[in-house]
C-alpha positions as CSV (number, residue, x, y, z in Angstrom):
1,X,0.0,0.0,0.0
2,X,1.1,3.1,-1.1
3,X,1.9,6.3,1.8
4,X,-1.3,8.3,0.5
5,X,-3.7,5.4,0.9
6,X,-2.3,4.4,4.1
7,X,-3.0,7.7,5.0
8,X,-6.4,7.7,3.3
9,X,-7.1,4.6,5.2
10,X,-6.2,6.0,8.8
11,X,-8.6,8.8,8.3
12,X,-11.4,6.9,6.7
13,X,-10.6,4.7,10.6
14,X,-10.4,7.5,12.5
15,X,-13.9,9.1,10.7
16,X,-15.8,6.0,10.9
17,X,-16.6,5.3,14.6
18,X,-18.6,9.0,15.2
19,X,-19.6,8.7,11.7
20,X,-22.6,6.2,11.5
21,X,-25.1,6.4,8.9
22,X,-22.9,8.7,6.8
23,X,-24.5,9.0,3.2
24,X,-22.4,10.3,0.5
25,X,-24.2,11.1,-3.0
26,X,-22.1,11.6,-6.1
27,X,-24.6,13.1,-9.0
28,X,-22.6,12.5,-12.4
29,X,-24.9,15.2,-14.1
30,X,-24.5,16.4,-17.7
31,X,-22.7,20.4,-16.6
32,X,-21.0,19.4,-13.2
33,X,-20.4,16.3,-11.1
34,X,-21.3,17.0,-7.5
35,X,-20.2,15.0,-3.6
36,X,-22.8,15.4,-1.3
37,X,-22.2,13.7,2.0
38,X,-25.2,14.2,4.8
39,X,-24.7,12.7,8.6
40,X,-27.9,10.7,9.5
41,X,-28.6,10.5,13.3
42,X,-31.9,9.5,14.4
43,X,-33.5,12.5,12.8
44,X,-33.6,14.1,8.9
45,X,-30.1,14.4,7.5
46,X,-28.2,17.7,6.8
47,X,-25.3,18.1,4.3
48,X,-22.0,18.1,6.2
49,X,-20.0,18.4,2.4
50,X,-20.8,19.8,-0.7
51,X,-18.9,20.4,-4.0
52,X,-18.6,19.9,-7.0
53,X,-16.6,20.0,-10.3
54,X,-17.8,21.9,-14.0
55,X,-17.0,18.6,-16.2
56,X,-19.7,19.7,-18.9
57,X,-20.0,16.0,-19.6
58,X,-23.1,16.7,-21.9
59,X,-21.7,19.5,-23.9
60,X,-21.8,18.6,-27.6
61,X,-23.8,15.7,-27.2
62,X,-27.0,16.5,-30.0
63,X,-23.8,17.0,-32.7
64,X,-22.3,13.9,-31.7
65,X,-24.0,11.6,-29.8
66,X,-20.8,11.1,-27.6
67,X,-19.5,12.6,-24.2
68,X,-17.5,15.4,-24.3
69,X,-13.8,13.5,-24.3
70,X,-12.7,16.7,-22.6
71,X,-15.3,16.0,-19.9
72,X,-14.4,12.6,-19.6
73,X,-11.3,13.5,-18.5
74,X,-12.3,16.1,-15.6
75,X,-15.1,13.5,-14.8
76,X,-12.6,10.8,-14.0
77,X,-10.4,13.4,-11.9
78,X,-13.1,14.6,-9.6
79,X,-14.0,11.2,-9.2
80,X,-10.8,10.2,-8.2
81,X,-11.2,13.4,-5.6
82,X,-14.5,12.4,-4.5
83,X,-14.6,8.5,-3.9
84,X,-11.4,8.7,-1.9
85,X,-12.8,11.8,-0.5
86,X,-16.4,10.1,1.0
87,X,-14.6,7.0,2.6
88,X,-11.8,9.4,4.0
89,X,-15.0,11.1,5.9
90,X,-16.8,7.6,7.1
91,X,-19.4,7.8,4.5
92,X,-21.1,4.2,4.8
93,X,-23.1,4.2,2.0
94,X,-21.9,5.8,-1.5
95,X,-24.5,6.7,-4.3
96,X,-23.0,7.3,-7.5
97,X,-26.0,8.7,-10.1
98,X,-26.0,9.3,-13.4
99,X,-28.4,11.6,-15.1
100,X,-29.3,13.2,-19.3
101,X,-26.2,13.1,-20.5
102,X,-25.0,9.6,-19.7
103,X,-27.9,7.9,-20.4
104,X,-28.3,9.2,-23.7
105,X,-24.7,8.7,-25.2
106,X,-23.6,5.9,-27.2
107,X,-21.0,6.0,-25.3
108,X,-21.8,6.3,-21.8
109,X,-22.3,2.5,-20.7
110,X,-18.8,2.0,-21.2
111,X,-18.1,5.5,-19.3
112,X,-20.3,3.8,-16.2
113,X,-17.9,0.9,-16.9
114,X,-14.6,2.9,-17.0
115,X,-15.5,4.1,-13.2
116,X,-17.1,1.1,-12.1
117,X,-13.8,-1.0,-12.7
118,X,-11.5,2.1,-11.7
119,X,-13.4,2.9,-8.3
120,X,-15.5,-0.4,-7.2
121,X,-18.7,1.4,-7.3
122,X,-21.9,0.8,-9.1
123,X,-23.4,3.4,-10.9
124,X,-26.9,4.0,-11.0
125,X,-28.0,5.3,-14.7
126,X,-31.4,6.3,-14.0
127,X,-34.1,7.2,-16.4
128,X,-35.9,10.7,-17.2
129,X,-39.1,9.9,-15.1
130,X,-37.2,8.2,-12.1
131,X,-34.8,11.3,-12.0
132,X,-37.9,13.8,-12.4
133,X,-39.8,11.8,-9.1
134,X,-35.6,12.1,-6.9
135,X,-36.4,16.0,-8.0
136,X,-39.6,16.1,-6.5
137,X,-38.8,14.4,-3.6
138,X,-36.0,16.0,-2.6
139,X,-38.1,19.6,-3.0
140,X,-41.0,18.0,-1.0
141,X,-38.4,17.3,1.6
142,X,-38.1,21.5,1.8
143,X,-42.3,22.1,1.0
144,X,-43.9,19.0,2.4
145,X,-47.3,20.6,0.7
146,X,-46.0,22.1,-2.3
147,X,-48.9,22.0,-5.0
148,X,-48.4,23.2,-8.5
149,X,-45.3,22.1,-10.7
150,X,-41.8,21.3,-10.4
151,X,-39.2,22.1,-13.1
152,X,-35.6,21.3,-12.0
153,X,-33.2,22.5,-15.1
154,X,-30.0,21.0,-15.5
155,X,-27.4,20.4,-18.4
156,X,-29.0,17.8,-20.4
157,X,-32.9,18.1,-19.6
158,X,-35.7,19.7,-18.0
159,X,-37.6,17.6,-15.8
160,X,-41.7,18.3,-14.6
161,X,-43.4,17.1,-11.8
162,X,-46.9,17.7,-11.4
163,X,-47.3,18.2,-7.3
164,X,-50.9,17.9,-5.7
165,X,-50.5,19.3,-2.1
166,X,-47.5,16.5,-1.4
167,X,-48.0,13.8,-3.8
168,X,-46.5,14.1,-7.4
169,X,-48.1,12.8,-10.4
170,X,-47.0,12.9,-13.7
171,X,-44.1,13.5,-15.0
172,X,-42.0,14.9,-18.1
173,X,-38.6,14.6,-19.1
174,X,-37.8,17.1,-22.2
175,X,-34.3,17.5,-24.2
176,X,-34.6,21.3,-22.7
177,X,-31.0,21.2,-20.2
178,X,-28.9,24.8,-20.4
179,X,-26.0,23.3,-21.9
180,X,-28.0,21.6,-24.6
181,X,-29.7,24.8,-25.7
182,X,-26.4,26.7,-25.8
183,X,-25.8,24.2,-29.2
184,X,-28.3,25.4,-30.9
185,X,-27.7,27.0,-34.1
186,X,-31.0,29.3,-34.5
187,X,-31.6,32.6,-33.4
188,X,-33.8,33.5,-30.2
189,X,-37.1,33.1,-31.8
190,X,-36.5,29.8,-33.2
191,X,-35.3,28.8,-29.6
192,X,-37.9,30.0,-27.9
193,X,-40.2,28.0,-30.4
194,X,-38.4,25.2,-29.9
195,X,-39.0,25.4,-26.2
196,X,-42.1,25.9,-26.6
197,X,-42.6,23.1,-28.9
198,X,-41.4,20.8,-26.4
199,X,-43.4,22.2,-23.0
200,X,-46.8,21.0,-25.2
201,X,-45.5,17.5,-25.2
202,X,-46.9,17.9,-21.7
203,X,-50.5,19.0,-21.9
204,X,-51.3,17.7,-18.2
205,X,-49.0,21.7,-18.1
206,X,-52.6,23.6,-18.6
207,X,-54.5,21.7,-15.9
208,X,-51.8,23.7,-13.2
209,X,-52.9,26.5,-14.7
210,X,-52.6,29.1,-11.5
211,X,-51.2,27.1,-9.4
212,X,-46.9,27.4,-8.0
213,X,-44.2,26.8,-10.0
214,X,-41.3,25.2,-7.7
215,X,-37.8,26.1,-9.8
216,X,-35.6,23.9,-9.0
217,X,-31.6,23.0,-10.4
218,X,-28.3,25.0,-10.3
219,X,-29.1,27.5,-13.5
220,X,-32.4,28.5,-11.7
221,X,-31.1,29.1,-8.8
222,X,-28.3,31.3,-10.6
223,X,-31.8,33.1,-11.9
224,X,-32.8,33.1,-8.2
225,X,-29.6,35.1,-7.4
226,X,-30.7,37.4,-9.8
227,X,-33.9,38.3,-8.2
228,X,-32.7,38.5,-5.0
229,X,-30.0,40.8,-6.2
230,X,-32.5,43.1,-8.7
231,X,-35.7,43.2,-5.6
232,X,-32.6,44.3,-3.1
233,X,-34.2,41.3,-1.0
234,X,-32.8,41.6,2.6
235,X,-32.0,37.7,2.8
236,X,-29.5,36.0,0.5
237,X,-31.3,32.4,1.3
238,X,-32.7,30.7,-2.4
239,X,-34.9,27.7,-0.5
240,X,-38.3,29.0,-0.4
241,X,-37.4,32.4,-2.1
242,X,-40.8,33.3,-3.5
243,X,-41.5,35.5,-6.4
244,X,-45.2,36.8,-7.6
245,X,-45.5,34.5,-11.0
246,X,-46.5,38.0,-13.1
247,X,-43.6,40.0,-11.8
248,X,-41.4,36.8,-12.3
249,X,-42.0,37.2,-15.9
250,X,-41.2,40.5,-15.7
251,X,-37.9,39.9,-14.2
252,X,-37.1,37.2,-16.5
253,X,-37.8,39.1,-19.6
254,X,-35.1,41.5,-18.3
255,X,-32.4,38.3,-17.3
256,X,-33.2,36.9,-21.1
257,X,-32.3,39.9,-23.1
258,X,-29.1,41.0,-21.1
259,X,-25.7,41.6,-23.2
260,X,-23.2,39.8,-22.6
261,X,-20.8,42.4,-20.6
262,X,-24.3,43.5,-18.6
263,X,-24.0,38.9,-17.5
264,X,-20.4,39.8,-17.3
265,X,-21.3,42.3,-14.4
266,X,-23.3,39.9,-12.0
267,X,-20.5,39.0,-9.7
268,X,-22.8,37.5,-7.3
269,X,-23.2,34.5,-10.1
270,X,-20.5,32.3,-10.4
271,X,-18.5,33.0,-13.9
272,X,-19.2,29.4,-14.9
273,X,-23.2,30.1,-14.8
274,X,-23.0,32.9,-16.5
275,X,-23.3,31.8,-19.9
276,X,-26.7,29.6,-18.7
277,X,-28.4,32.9,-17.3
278,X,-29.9,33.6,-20.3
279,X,-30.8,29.8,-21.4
280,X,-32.3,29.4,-18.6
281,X,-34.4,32.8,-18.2
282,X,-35.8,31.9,-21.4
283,X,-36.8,28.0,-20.4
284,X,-38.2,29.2,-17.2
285,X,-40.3,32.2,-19.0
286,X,-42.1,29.6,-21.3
287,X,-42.9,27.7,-18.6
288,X,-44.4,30.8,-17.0
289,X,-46.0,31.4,-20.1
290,X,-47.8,28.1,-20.3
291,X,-48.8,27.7,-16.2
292,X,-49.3,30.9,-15.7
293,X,-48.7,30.2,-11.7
294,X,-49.6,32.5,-8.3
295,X,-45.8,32.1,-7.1
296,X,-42.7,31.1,-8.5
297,X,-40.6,29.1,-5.9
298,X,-37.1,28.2,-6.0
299,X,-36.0,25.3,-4.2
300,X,-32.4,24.7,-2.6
301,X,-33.8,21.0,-2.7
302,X,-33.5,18.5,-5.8
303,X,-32.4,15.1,-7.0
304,X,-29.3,14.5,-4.8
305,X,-31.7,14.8,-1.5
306,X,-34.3,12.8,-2.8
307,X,-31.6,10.2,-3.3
308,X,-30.6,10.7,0.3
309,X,-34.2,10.4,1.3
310,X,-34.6,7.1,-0.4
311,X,-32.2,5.5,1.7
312,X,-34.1,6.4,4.7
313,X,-36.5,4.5,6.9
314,X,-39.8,5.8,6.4
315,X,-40.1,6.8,9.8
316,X,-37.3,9.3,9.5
317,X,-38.7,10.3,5.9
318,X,-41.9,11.8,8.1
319,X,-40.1,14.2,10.2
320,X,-41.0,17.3,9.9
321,X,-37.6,18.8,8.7
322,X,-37.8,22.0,10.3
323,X,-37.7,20.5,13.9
324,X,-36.0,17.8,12.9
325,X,-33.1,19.9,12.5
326,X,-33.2,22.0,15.0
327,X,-33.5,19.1,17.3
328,X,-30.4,17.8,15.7
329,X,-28.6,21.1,16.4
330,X,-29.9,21.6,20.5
331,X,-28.6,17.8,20.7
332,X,-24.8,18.5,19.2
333,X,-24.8,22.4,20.2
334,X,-26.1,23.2,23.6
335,X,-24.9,23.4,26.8
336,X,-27.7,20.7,28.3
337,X,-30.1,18.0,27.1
338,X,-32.8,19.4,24.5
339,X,-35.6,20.0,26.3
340,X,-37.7,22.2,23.5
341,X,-41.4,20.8,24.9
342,X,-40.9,21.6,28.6
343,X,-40.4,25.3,27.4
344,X,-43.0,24.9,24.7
345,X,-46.0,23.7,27.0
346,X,-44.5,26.1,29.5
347,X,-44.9,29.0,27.5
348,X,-48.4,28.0,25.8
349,X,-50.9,30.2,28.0
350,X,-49.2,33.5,26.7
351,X,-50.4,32.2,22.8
352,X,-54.3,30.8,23.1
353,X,-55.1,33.2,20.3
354,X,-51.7,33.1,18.4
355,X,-51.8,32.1,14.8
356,X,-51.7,28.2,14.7
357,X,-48.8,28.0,12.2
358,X,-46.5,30.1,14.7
359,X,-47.0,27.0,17.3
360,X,-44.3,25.1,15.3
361,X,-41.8,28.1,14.9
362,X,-42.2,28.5,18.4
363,X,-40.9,24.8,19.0
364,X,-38.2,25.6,16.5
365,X,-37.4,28.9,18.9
366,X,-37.4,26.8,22.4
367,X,-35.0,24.3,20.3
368,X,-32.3,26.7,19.2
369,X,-32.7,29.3,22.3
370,X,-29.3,28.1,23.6
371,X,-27.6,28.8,20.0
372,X,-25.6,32.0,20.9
373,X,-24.5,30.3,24.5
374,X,-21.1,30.6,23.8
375,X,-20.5,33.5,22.1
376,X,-19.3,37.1,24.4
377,X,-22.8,38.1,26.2
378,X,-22.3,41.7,23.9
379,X,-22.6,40.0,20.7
380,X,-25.0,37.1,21.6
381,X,-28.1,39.3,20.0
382,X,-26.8,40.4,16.9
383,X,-24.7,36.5,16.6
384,X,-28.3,35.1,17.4
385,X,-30.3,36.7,14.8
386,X,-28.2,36.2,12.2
387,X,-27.1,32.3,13.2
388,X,-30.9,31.6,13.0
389,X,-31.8,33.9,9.9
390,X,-29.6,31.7,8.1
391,X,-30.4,27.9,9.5
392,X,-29.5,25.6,7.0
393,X,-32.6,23.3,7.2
394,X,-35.3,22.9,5.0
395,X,-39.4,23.9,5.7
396,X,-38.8,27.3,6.3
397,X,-40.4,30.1,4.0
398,X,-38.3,33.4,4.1
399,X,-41.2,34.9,6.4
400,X,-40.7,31.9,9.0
401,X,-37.0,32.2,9.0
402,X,-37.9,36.5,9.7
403,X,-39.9,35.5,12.2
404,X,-37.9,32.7,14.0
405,X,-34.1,34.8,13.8
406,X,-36.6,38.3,15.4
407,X,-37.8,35.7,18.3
408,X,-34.3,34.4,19.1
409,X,-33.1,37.8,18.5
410,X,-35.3,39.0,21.4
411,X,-34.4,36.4,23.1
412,X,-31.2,37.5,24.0
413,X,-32.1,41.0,25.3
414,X,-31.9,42.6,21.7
415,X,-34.2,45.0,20.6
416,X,-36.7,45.2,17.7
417,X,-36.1,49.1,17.0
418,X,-32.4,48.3,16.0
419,X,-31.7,49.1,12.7
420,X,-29.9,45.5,13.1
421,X,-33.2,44.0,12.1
422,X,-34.8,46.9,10.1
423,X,-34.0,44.6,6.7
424,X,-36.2,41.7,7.7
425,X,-39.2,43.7,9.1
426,X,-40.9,44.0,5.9
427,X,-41.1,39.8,5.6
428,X,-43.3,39.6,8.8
429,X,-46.9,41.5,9.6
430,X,-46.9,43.7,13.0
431,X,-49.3,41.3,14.2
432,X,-46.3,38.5,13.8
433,X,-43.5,40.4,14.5
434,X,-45.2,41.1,18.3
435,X,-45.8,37.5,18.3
436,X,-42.3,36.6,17.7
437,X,-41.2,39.4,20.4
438,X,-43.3,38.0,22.7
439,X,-41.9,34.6,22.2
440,X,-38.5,35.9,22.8
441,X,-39.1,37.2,26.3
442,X,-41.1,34.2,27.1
443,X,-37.6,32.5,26.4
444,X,-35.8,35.0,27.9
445,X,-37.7,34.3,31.3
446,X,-37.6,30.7,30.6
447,X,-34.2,30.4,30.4
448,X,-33.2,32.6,33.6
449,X,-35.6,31.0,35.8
450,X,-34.1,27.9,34.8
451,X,-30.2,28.4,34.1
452,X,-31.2,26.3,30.7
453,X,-31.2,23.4,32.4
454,X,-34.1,20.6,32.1
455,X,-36.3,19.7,34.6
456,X,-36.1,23.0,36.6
457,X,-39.1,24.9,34.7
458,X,-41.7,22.5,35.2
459,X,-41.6,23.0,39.0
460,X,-43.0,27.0,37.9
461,X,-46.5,27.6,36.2
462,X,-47.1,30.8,33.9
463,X,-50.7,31.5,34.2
464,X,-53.1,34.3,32.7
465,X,-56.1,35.2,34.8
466,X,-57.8,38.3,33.4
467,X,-55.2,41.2,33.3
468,X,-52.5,39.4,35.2
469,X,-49.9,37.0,34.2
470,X,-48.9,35.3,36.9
471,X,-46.1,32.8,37.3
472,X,-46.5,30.5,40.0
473,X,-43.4,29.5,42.1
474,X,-42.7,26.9,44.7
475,X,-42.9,28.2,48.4
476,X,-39.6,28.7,50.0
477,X,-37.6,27.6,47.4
478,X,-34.7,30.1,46.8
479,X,-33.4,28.8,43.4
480,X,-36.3,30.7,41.7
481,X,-35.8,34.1,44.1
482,X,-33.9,36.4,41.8
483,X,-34.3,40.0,40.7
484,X,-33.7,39.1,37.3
485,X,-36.9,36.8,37.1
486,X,-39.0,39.2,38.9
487,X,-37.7,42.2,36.4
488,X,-38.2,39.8,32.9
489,X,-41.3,38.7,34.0
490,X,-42.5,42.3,34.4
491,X,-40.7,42.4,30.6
492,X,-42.8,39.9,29.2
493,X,-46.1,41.2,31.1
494,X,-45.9,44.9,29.6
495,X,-45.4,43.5,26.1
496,X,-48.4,40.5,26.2
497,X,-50.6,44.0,28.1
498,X,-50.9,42.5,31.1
499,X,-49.7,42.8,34.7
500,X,-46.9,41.0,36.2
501,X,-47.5,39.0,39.4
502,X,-45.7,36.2,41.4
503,X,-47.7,33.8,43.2
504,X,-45.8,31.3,45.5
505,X,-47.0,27.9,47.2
506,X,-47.2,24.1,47.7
């Protein structure tokens, strides 16, 4: 054995035994090949790896029917990276997919040989309609009841999923991938009729008619950076980005017609996308066309995590991945034991007439209240909000994550007139943004009658009882006799418009 794969194989040793359930995904796509490698607990995965490698494996493919021989080559390097790579970090079990541009190329059964001799792998060539129903998992994953359309865009193909409030339906695969379109010798018109040409090989299209269109794949979310950039949108997160379908079209008429040294400009889109942007405006913009949808809604979600998903138990599949993760993060991150509920059903008198949807951000907010523990007490507020703002888990809309970062936020003493938080205001209604204030405080309170530890909270009751709100302490029992309770409590009464009381006994 060679010195590199000894040391390969000490690290792969010394990764495995805190590394159980490790899935790694390798997506051989027809633009980039890309390592994913999630760490599965008990609960909903999250990536702990990502990258990838432009191989443009699909480019000339209609002209020749072959892979790109120059992409053959940078497929096989970053291959040789990313095998090694996963078993280095303890991944267990190793996907290797192949999409479009494989399946389609004379050539590409001995390509799947090549690496299947070279790295020990099988590789998993999967069809147009099983790749199109990974897409939609993996973005049902993110909007457990999205109901419209999926289109996730990639090098070789476009693939539609017709989504019915969590259940997907048909399906399309069309010959309509960024890289593919950039061969073709016509002008824009004759593009955009080709397109066009090839979104009516799917009439079950028309019967969405007004419902979301869920944008999915790297090039639309390049197109998502692009929005997010033009609305001067205050948070720089693509999952769950929404955009009014009407003034989507607007936007992507203006992303289809730019020059090239006005696609030159867009720094905040990586160079190698920049030649897609315009491909890819125009593909989306037909699809507009023909759906005419309420929302467009780009997903950070797509084939790779539907993968992952699959080789789940079903039980784990079912978790809401919201909590899921933030569970996940209390249990690695905080200074005690999780104990999200106890605050929860704590808290719950304050919010009879809350909006019912808030209940579940409000578990999310007792899960990560401890996120900021160890930062310096002057910067926990301002570390706090942003942390949260930008949680990498999945079934949060960009109004959720608003309100969630503005309850932590409060929280931790910080304070809603800061121009700190000024950016996000917008995302969330007053009546929201009091509810989320008022969460805070109710954590704040929580948390220093309790020192964050479990079991401590349960021996106090917070009670309304008209225009009081009394919290309920055990009698003679000096671990809850602090100024600081009695002076966040008052806090938390002024803001829910009620008076402050402490009531002590048996």
């Amino acid at each position: 054995m060679t010195k590199s794969r000894k040391a390969r194989a000490k690290a792969a040793a010394v990764a495995k035994p805190g590394a159980a359930g490790r899935i790694g995904v390798i997506d051989i796509g027809s633009n980039t090949i890309r390592l994913v490698v999630y760490e599965v607990p008990a609960r909903l995965p999250f990536p702990l790896f990502n990258e990838k490698a432009q191989c443009e494996l699909g480019r000339g493919l209609n002209e020749s029917g072959r892979l790109n021989p120059k992409g053959v080559e940078a497929a096989f390097r970053a291959l040789g990276r990313f095998v090694p790579l996963a078993h280095a970090m303890g991944v267990e079990r190793l996907e290797l997919v192949a999409t479009a541009a494989v399946r389609e190329a004379a050539d590409g059964p001995s390509f799947v040989a090549k690496i299947e001799r070279r790295f020990a792998h099988p590789v998993d060539v999967i069809d147009g309609a099983k790749e199109a129903q990974l897409a939609a998992l993996g973005v049902l994953s993110g909007v457990p009841d999205a109901d419209g359309v999926l289109g996730d865009l990639g090098g070789g193909s476009l693939d539609l999923v017709a989504l019915d409030k969590g259940t997907f339906g048909a399906t399309a695969t069309l010959p309509l991938g960024h890289l593919r379109l950039s061969q073709f010798a016509g002008g824009r018109g004759k593009l955009a009729d080709l397109v066009g040409s090839h979104l009516a090989t799917a009439p079950w299209l028309t019967e969405r008619k007004g419902k979301d269109i869920y944008a999915g794949g790297g090039a639309w979310r390049s197109i998502a950076r692009v929005f997010l950039h033009q609305l001067d949108w205050p948070l720089h997160v693509i999952d769950n980005f929404e955009v009014d379908g009407a003034e989507a079209g607007q936007l992507l008429d203006v992303v289809a017609h730019q020059s090239s040294s006005s696609v030159g400009r867009m720094s905040f889109v990586s160079r190698r996308r920049l030649e897609a942007l315009p491909l890819a405006a125009l593909v989306l913009e037909k699809l507009i066309a023909v759906v005419k949808p309420a929302r467009v809604v780009f997903s950070g979600f797509g084939m790779r995590e539907g993968r992952m998903l699959e080789c789940l138990p079903k039980d784990m599949r079912r978790q809401d991945p919201l909590i899921a993760g933030c569970l996940g993060h209390a249990e690695r991150n905080g200074r005690f034991s999780a104990h999200g509920e106890e605050i929860l059903a704590w808290m719950a008198p304050l919010f009879d007439d809350d909006a019912p949807r808030h209940a579940r951000l409000r578990l999310a907010a007792c899960l990560v209240s401890d996120i900021a523990w160890s930062v310096h007490p002057d910067y926990r507020p301002e570390n706090a909000f942003h942390r949260v703002l930008r949680l990498p888990f999945a079934g949060l809309t960009h109004k959720d994550r608003a309100w969630l970062a503005l309850a932590i936020y409060a929280r931790y003493g910080g304070d809603i007139g800061d121009p700190l938080v000024a950016p996000v205001l917008p995302l969330v209604g007053e009546a929201a943004r009091a509810a989320a204030v008022k969460t805070g405080l109710a954590l704040l309170l929580a948390h220093t009658l309790s020192g964050g530890a479990p079991g401590l909270l349960g021996q106090t009751r917070l009670k309304r009882a008209k225009d009081d709100l009394i919290l309920a302490l055990p009698k003679n029992d000096a671990i809850f006799q602090s100024e600081a309770i009695e002076r966040r409590l008052a806090q938390l009464a002024k803001t829910a418009g009620l008076k402050a009381k402490i009531a002590t006994g048996d």
